[in-house]
C-alpha positions in Angstrom: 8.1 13.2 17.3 6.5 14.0 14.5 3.4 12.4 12.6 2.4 12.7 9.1 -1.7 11.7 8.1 -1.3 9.8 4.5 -4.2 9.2 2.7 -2.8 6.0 0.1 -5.6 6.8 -2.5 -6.6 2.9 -4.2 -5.7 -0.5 -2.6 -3.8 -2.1 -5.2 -0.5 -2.9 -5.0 1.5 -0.1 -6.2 -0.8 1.7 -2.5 -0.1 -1.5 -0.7 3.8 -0.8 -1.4 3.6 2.8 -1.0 2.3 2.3 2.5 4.6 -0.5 3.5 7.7 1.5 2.2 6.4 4.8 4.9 6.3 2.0 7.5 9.2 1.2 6.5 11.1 4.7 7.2 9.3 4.8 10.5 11.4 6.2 13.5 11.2 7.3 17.3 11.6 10.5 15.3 8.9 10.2 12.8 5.3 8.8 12.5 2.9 7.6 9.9 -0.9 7.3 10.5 -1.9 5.7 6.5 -5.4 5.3 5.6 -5.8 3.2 2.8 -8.7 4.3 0.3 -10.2 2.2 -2.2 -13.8 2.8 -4.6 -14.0 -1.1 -4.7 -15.5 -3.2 -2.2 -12.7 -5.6 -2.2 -8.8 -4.4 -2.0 -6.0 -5.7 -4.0 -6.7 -4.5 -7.5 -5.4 -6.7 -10.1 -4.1 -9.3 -7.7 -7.5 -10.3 -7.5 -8.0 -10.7 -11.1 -4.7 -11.6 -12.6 -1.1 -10.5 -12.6 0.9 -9.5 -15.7 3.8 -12.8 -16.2 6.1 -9.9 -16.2 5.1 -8.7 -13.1 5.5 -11.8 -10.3 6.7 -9.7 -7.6 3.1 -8.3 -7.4 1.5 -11.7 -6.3 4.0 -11.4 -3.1 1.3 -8.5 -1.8 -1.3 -11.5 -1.4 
């Protein structure tokens, strides 16, 4: 077995969705240990603050 350290540098969603998809390829085979990294106190970037109308996928991450 293999396993990989990933740093996911800011909690927003684009690093909330970059971790999710390496959980998703997880295998017997291969590992992911992710630490997520944010500068805020508070994860979730603009989630928090307001979403883009074009963008209402990213409100799913709540």
């Amino acid at each position: 077995m293999q396993l990989f350290r990933v740093a996911v540098v800011g909690a927003g969603p684009a690093g909330y969705f970059a971790a999710q998809a390496l959980q998703g390829l997880q295998s017997d085979d291969l590992k992911f240990a992710i630490d997520m990294i944010e500068k805020l106190p508070t994860p979730w970037g603009l989630v928090r603050s307001g979403v883009a109308p074009d963008h209402p996928k990213i409100k799913s991450v709540s």
